[in-house]
C-alpha positions as protocol buffer text, in pm:
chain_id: "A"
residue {
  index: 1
  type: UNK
  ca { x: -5335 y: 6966 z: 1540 }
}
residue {
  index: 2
  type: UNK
  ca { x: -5143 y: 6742 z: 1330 }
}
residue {
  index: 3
  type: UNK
  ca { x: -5279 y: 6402 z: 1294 }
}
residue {
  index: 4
  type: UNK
  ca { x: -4991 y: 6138 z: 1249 }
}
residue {
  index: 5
  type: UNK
  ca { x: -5047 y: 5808 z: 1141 }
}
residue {
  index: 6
  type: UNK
  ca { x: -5007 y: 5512 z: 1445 }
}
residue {
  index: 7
  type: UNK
  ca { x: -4889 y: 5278 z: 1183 }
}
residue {
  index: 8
  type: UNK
  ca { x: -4548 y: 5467 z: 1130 }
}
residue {
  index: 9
  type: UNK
  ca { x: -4350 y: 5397 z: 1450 }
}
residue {
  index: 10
  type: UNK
  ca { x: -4440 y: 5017 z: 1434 }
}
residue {
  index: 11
  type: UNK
  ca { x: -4310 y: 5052 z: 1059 }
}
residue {
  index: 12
  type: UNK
  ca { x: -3972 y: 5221 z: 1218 }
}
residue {
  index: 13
  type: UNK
  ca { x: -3959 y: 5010 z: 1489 }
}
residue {
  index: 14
  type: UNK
  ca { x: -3977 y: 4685 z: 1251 }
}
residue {
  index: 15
  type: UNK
  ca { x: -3751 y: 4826 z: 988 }
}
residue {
  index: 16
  type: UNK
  ca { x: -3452 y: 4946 z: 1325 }
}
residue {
  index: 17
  type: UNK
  ca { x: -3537 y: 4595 z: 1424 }
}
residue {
  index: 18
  type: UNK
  ca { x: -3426 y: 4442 z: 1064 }
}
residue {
  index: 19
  type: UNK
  ca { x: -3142 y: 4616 z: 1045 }
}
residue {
  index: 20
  type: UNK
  ca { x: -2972 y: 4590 z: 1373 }
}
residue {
  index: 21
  type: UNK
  ca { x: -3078 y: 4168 z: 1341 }
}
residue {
  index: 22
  type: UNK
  ca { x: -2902 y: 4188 z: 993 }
}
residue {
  index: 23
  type: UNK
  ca { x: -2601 y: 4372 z: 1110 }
}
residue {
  index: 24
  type: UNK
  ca { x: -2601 y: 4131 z: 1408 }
}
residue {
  index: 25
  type: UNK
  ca { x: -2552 y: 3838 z: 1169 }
}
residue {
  index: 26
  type: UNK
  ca { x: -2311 y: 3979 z: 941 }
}
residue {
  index: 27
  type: UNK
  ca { x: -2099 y: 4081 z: 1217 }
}
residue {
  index: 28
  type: UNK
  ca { x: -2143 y: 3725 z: 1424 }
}
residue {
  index: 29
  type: UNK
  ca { x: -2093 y: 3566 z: 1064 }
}
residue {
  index: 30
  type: UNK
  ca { x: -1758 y: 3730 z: 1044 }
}
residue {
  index: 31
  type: UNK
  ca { x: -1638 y: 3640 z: 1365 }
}
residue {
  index: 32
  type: UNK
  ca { x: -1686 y: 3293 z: 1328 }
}
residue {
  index: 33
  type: UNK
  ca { x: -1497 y: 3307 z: 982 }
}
residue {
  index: 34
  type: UNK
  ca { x: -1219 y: 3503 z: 1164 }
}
residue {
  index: 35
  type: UNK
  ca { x: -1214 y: 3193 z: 1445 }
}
residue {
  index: 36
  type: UNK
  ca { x: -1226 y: 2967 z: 1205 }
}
residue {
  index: 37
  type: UNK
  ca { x: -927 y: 3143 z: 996 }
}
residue {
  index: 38
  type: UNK
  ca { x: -744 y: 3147 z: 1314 }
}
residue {
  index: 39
  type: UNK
  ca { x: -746 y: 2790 z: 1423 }
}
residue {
  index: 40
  type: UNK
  ca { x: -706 y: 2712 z: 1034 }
}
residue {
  index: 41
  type: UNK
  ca { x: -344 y: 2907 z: 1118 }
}
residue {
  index: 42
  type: UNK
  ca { x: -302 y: 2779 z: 1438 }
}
residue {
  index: 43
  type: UNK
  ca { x: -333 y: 2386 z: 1301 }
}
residue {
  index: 44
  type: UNK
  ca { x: -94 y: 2458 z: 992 }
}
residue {
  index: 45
  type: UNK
  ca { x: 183 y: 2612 z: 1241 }
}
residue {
  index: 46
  type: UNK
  ca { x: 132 y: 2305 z: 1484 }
}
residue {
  index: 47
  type: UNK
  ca { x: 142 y: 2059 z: 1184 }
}
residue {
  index: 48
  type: UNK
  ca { x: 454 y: 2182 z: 1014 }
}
residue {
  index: 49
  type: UNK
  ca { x: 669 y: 2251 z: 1356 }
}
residue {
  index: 50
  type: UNK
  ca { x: 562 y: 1872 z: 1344 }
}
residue {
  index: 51
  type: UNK
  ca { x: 667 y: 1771 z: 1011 }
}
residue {
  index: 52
  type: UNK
  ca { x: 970 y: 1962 z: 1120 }
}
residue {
  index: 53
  type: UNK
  ca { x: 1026 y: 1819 z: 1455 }
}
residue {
  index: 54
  type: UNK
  ca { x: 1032 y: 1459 z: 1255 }
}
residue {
  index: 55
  type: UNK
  ca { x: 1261 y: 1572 z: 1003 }
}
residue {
  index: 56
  type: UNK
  ca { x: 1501 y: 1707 z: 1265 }
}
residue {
  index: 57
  type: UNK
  ca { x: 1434 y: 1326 z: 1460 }
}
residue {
  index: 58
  type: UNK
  ca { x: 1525 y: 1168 z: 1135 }
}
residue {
  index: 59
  type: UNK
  ca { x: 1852 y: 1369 z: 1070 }
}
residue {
  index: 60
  type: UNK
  ca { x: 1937 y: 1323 z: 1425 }
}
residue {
  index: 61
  type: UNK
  ca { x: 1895 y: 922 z: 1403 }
}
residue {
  index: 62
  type: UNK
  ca { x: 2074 y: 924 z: 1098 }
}
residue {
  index: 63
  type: UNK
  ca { x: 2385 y: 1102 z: 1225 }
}
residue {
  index: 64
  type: UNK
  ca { x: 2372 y: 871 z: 1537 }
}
residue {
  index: 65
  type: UNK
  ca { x: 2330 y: 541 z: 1354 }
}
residue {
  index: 66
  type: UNK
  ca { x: 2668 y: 403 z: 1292 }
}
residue {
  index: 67
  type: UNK
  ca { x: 2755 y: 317 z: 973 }
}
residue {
  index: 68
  type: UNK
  ca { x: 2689 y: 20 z: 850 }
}
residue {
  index: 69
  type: UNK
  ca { x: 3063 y: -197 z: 902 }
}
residue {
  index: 70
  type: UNK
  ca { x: 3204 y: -374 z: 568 }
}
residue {
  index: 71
  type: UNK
  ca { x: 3247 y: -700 z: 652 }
}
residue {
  index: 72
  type: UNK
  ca { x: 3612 y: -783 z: 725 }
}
residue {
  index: 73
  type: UNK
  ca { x: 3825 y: -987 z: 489 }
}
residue {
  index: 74
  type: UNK
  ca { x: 3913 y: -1320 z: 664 }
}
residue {
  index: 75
  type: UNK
  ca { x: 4205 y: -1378 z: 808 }
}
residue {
  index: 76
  type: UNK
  ca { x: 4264 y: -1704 z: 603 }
}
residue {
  index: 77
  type: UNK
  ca { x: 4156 y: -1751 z: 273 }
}
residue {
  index: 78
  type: UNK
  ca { x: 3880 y: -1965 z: 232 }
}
residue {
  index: 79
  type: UNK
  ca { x: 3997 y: -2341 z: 88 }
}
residue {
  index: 80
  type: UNK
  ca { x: 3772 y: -2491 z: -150 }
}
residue {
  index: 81
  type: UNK
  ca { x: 3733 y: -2814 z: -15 }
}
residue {
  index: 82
  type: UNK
  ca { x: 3584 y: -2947 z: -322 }
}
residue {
  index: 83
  type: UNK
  ca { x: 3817 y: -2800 z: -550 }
}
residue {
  index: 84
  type: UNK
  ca { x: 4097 y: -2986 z: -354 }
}
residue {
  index: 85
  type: UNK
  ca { x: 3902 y: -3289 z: -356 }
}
residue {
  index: 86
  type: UNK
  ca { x: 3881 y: -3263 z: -777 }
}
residue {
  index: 87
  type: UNK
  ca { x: 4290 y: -3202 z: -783 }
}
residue {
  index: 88
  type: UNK
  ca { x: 4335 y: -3490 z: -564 }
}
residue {
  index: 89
  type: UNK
  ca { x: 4130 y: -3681 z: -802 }
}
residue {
  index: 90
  type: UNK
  ca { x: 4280 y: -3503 z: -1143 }
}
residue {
  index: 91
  type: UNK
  ca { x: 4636 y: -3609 z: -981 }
}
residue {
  index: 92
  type: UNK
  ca { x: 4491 y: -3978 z: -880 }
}
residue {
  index: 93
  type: UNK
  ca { x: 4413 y: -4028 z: -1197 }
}
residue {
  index: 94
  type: UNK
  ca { x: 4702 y: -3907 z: -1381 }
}
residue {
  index: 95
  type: UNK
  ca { x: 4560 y: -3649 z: -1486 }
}
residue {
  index: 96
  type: UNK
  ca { x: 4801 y: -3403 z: -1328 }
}
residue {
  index: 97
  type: UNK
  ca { x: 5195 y: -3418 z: -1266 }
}
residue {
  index: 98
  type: UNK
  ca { x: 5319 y: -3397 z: -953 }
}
residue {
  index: 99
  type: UNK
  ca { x: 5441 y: -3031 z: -1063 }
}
residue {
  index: 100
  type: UNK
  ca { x: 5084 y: -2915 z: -1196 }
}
residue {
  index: 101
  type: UNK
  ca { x: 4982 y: -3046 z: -920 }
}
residue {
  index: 102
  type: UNK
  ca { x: 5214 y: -2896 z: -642 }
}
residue {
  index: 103
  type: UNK
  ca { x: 5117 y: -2566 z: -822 }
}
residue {
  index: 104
  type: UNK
  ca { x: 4747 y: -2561 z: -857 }
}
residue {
  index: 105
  type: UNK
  ca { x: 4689 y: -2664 z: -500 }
}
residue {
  index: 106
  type: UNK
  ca { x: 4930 y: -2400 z: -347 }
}
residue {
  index: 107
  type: UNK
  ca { x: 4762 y: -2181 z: -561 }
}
residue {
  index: 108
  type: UNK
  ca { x: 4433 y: -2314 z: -407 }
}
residue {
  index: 109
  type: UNK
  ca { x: 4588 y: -2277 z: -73 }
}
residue {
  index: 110
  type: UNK
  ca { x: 4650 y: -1921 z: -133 }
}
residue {
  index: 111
  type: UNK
  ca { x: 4322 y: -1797 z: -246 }
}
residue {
  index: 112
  type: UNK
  ca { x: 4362 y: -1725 z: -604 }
}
């Protein structure tokens, strides 16, 4: 009869062990890098239909807002008060004419 050694299976049976506990962990390790890949995705698609959600806000606001109005002209021009008061004086003190005068205040008067 053949003698066979009764170290051998426990050899076997350690070195099955090794390799299905190694194959275990490669194949776990590579699931959690595929999770991990996949929620890596899953946050860059959520934060640029963000970025573009705001962008599309902003456009929106912006073609809502009115534009800004340019402030009307007034109806009258405005008089220099102190202006007038210095022809007055210019004319008080003879200074003016009554012509140079008559013609620097209307042209006060007027705006110009």
């Amino acid at each position: 009869m053949l003698m066979r050694r009764r170290g051998m299976p426990l050899v076997r049976a350690a070195a099955t062990t090794a390799v299905v506990a190694g194959t275990a962990g490669a194949v776990s390790h590579h699931q959690q890098q595929k999770y991990a890949n996949q929620q890596a995705s899953a946050e860059q698609a959520q934060e640029q239909a963000y970025e573009a959600g705001v962008q599309a806000a902003q456009q929106q606001a912006a073609a809502q807002a009115p534009a800004p109005a340019e402030p009307a002209a007034p109806a009258s021009p405005q008089i220099d008060m102190e202006q007038l008061k210095q022809l007055g004086d210019l004319h008080a003190a003879g200074v003016l004419t009554d012509e140079e005068f008559a013609a620097a205040k209307a042209k006060l008067l007027a705006g110009g």
